[in-house]
TIDO-727122 format. One record per residue (C-alpha): x, y, z; residue in three letters. Coordinates in pm, whole numbers, plus 50000, padded with zeros to 5 digits. Layout:
XYZALA
...
***
This chain:
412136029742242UNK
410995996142285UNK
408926011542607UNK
407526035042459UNK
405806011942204UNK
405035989142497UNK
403086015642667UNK
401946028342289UNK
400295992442241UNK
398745994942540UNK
396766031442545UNK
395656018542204UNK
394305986042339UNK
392766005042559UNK
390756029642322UNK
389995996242150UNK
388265983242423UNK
386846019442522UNK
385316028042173UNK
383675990742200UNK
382116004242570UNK
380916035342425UNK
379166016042123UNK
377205993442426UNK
376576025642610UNK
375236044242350UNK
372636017242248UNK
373606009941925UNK
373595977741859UNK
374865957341526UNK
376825971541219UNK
374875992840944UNK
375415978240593UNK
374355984540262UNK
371125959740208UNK
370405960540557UNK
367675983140777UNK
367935994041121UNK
365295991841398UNK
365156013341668UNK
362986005241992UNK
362166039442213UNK
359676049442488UNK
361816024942735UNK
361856039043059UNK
364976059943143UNK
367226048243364UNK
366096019143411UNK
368425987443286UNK
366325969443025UNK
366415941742851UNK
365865947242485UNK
365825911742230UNK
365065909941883UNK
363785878941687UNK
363145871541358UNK
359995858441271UNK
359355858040922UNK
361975859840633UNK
361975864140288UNK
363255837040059UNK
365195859839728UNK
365355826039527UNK
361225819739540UNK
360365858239578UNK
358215845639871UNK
357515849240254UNK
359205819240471UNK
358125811840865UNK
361575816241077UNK
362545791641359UNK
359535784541584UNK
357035800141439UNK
353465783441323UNK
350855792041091UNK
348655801741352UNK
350925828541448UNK
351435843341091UNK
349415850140806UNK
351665852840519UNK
350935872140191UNK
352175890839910UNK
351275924540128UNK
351145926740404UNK
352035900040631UNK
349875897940954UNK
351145887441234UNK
350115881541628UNK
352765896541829UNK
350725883342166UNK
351895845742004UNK
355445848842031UNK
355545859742449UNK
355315821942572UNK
357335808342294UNK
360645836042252UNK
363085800942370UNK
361755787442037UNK
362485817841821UNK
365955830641634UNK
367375856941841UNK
368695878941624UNK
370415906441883UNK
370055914542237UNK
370815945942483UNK
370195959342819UNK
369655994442790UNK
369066025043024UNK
368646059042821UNK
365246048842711UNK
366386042542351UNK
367916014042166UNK
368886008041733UNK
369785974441627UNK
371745975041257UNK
372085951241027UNK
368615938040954UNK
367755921340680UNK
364475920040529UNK
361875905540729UNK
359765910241032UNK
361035909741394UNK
359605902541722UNK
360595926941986UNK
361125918342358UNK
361545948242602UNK
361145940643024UNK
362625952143338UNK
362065943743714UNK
359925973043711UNK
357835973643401UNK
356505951343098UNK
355855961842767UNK
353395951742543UNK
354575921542310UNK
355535941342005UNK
357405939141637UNK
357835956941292UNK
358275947240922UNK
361575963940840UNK
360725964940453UNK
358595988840242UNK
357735987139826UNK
359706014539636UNK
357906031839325UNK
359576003839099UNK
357115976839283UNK
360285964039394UNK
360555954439821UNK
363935972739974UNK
364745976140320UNK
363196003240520UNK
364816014940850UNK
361216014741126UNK
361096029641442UNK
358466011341749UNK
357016029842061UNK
357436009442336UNK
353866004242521UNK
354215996942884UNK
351575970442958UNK
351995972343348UNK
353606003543557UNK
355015995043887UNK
354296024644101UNK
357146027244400UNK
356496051144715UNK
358466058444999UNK
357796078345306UNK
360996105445393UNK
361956111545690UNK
365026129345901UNK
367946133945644UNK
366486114345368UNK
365806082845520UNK
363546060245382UNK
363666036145660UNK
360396032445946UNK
360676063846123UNK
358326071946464UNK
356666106746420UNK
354236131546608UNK
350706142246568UNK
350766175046355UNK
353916167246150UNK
354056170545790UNK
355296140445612UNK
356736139445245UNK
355586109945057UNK
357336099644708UNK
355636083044454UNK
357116073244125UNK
355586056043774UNK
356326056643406UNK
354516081643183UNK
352346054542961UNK
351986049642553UNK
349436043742398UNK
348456031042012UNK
347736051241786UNK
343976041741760UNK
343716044542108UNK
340626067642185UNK
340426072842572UNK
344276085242636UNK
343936086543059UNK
346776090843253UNK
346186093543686UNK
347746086944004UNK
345896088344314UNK
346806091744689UNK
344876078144956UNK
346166089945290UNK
344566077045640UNK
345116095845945UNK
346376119645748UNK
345426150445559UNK
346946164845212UNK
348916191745260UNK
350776199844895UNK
351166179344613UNK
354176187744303UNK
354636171743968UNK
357336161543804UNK
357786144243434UNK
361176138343373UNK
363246167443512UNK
360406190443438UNK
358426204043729UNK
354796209743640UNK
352296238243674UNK
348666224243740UNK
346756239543441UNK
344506228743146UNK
346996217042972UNK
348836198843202UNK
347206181143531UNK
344526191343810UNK
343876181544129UNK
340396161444175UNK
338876144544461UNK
337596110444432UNK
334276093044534UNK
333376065144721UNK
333116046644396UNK
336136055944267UNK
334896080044015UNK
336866119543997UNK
334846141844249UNK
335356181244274UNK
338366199744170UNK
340496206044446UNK
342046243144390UNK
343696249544738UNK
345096225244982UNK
345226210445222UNK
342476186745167UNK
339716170645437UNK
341636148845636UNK
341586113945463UNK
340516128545136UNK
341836109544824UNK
343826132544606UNK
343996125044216UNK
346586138744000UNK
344956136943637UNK
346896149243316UNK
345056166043072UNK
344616149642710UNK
346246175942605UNK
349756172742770UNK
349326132642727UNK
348906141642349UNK
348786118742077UNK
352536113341964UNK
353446096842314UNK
355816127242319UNK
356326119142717UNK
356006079642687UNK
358366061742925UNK
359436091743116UNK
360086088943470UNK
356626107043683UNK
357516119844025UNK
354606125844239UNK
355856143744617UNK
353336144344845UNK
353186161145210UNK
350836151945435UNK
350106160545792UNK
349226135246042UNK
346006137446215UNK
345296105746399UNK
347206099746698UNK
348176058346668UNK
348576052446344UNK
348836067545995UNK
348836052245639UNK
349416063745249UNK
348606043644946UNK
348926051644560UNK
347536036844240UNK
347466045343951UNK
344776041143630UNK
347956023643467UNK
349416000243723UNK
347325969843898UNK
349675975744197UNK
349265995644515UNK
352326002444707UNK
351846015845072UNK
353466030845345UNK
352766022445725UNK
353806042246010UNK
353016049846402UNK
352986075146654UNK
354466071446997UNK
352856073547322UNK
353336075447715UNK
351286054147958UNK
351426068948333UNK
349776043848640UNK
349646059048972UNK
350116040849208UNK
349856035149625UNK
352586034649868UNK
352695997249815UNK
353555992849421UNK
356565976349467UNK
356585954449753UNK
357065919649825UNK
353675904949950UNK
351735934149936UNK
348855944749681UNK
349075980749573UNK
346235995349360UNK
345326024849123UNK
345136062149275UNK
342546079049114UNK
342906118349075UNK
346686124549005UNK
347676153248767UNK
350916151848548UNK
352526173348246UNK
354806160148005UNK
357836180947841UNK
360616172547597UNK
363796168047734UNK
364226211247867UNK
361196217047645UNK
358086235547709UNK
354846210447851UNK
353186201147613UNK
349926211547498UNK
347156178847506UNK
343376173747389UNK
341016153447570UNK
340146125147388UNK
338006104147656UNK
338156074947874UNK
338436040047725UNK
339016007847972UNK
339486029748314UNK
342536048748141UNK
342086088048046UNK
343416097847665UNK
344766124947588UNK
346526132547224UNK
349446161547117UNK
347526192247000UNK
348286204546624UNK
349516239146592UNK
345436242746435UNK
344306228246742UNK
346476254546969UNK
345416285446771UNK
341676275346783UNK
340166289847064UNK
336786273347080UNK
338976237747121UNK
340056231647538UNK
343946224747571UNK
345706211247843UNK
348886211148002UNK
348096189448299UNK
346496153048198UNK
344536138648454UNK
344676099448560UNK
341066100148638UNK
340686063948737UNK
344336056348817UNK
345816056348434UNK
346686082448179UNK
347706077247832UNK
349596106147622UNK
349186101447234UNK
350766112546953UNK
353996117047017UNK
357506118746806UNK
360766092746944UNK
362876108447197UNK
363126113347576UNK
360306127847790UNK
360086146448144UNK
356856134548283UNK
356106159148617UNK
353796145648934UNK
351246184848933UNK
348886174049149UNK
348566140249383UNK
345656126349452UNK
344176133749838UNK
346056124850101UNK
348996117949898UNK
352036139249893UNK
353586149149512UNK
356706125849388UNK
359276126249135UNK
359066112748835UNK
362336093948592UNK
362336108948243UNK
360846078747987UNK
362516073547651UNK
359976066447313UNK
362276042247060UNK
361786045846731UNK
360596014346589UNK
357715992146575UNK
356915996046916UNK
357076031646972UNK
354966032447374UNK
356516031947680UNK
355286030548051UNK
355806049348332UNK
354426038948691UNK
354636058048954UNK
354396047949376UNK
352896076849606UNK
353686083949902UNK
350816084850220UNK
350646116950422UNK
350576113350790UNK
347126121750981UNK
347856152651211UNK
345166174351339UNK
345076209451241UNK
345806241151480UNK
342596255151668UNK
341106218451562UNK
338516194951755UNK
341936179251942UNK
343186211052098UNK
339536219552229UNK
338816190252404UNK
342356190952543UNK
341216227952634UNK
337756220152786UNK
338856191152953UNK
342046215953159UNK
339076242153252UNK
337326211653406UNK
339986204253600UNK
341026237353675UNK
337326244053808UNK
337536208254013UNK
340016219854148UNK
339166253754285UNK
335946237554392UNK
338316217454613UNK
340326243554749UNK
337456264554838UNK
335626236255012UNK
338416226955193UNK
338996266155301UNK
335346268855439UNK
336186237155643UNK
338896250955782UNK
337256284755853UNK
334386266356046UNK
337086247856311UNK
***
């Protein structure tokens, strides 16, 4: 018996301490009381752990029927009257050390009610590591029809004052870490923000997010607010170009865009509305874009809301081939650049791979991966073989991963060598080398050739010499 109310005392202890967790959790914060009024403090972004602080500012004094400046707060900051009371909120950021914290709490469901209240007004601190809120605060009193003052539960719509935008480029199985990738892939892009709020004077309600790709083009773009995935519409966002001066351009109705075309994302007044109905929600902006340079590629979003402009860097690998003579290598000896040789370059037992001419730039030939747009366009030359046409050949745009690299053609009076397979690392440094030492052909003359006539002429000289002889010597004979 005496266990069992051991282990009795024990599950009740620990419902104690649960129903005080589930009173943090569900942002409720204080005790309501008769006398009292609640405030409640929404448009927070969700899931997101903020810090929510309440002080009072001004008080009222029962005894003298009369307003009374709280703890650290000055004249300057508050006009006091009979009704209202007006008050600079923008006063009390630099100063909230000073003031009488009231209640605190760091929330995450976008929502938070403190109990308890009494009458008065209240400054209202809200901030994360991702977003700041406009300074903000509420009078939580109102006159009845008696002329009398009673509390009055108030409610305040968070404004966020700055929106940190966050991107991230995917790559293989969800990684978010540097990844190497080829010319012609399609890369996801993420971009997040908070849906903004706005006062209720405000007159130009503008909500946009814009993504500048380089070396890339714009393949799709989807919307999210929330959990809700968007339809582009007139009531809910379109696709714009921008200008050089960062005004909205054209529409854009079907993707993908020019390569390095700015794509804008622009809600319509309508869906941004006038209640904040979508104020602090989580925005999800996916973007997939496909690279078209063949070094380098970047992406970069900003937003009409946020002074910040995260960015995402990447590179493309590539394969440098030297050709050399039949003295790279050696001790001593000074080898130098072949001119002419042909090679192809295949995925480890992959096809060759199909290459565009790009030009020549310091004695080296470049070459860069054809797109799949490239391949099927007929009027644009492709190549297999890439020629070193001054010694050097440089393959561009190219994913990580190990290559077979294939001698087609030496260059004259060189005989055709293997080549080692070359490995591109994914990382920062994503090029690799390959040289390659020739090997001389020996100088033989051909059959039927200027050596085997002379050899010939010169026999039927001797032969006739020699029968010259032998008849001259006959007729001597003859004559005895």
């Amino acid at each position: 018996m005496k266990k069992m109310r051991k282990i009795f005392a024990v599950l009740l202890t620990l419902a104690m301490v649960l129903g005080m967790s589930m009173t943090s959790f569900a942002a409720e914060i204080g005790t309501k009381a008769d006398g009292t009024a609640s405030l409640t403090v929404n448009g927070l972004v969700p899931e997101e752990a903020t810090e929510v602080s309440v002080y009072k500012v001004v008080g009222w004094d029962a005894a003298k029927s009369s307003w009374k400046l709280e703890q650290g707060v000055e004249s300057t900051d508050v006009i006091l009257s009979d009704k209202p009371v007006t008050i600079n909120w923008q006063n009390f950021v630099n100063k909230r050390a000073t003031l009488n914290r009231v209640a605190t709490a760091t929330v995450t469901d976008g929502t938070v009610t403190f109990h308890g209240l009494e009458i008065g007004a209240y400054y209202v601190y809200a901030g994360s590591g991702k977003t700041s809120y406009n300074p903000m605060g509420e009078a939580v009193y109102e006159y009845g029809n008696d002329g009398l003052m009673k509390p009055a539960d108030k409610t305040i719509a968070a404004k966020g004052s700055t929106y940190t935008l966050t991107k991230a480029f995917t790559g293989e199985n969800g990684a978010t870490t540097y990844q190497v990738v080829e010319r012609g892939e399609e890369v996801p892009f993420t971009i997040t923000a908070v849906f903004p709020s706005y006062d209720k004077d405000t007159t130009d309600r503008a909500f946009q997010i814009t993504d500048e790709p380089k070396g890339m083009k714009v393949t799709n773009v989807t919307v999210k607010v929330g959990e809700t995935t968007l339809t582009a519409g007139a009531d809910t966002y379109s696709l714009v170009s921008v200008k050089a001066d960062g005004s909205d351009g054209d529409p854009i109705t079907t993707l993908p865009a020019a390569e390095g075309q700015k794509v804008r994302v622009r809600f319509a007044p309508s869906y941004i509305g006038g209640e904040n109905t979508h104020a602090g929600q989580i925005v999800t902006v996916e973007v997939t874009a496909q690279i078209t340079d063949a070094d380098t590629f970047s992406n970069t979003a900003s937003s009409n809301k946020g002074s910040n402009t995260p960015n995402v860097n990447g590179k493309l690998g590539s394969i440098t081939i030297n050709k050399y003579d039949e003295n790279y290598g050696k001790e001593n000896v000074t080898s130098k650049l072949l001119a002419g040789a042909e090679f192809s370059i295949a995925p480890k037992d992959g096809n060759p791979i199909q290459f565009v001419y790009v030009g020549e730039d310091d004695n080296k030939s470049i070459y860069k991966k054809a797109t799949a747009e490239e391949i099927d366009n007929d009027d644009i030359v492709k190549v297999t073989n890439i020629v070193a046409k001054n010694g050097t050949v440089v393959a561009k745009g190219l994913d990580n991963g190990e290559y077979a690299i294939v001698e087609e053609k030496a260059p004259s009076g060189y005989s055709v060598v293997p080549v080692d397979n070359v490995t591109i690392e994914n990382g920062d440094t994503p090029v690799v080398t390959a040289n390659v030492s020739d090997s001389k052909l020996h100088s033989l003359p051909h059959t039927g050739g200027i050596g085997t006539t002379i050899f010939t002429i010169a026999g039927c000289l001797i032969m006739i010499a020699a029968a010259g002889l032998f008849f001259a010597s006959r007729k001597k004979s003859d004559n005895k």
